[in-house]
C-alpha positions as CSV (number, residue, x, y, z in Angstrom):
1,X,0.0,0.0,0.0
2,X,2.8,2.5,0.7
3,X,5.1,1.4,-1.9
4,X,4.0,4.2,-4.4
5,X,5.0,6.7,-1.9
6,X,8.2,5.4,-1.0
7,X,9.2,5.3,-4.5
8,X,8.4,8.6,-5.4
9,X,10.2,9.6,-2.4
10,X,13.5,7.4,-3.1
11,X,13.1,8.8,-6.9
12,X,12.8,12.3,-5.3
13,X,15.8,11.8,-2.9
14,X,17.7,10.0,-6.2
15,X,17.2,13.6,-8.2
16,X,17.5,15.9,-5.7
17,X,21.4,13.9,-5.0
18,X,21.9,13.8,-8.8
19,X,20.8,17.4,-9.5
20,X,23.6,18.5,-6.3
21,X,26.7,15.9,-7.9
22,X,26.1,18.1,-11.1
23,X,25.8,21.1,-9.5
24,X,28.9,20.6,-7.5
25,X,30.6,19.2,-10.8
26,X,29.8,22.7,-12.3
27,X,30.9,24.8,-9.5
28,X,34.1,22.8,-9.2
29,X,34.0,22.9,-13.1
30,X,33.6,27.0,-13.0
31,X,36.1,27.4,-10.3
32,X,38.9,25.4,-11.8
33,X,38.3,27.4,-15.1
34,X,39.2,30.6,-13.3
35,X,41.6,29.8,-10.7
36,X,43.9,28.1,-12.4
37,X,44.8,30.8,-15.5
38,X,45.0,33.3,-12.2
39,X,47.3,30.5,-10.9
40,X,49.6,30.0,-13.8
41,X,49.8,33.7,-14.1
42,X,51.0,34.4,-10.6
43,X,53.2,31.6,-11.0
44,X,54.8,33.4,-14.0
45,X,55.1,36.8,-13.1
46,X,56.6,35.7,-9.9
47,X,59.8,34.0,-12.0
């Protein structure tokens, strides 16, 4: 009788933990993209 329920809520849960990996894959994505030019600059001008 409850299964219905607790599949939508383990589906739900599921998303909700897929949508936040990707999220945090972008952000990580994002910040790599812009820290690291800054980095290799700072390592060059320093030499």
């Amino acid at each position: 009788m409850c299964q219905p329920a607790v599949r939508r809520g383990a589906e739900a849960l599921y998303g909700r933990f897929k949508l936040t990996e990707w999220i945090k894959r972008h952000v990580t994505y994002v910040v790599l993209q812009h820290t690291l030019p800054l980095h290799l600059v700072r390592e060059s001008a320093e030499t």
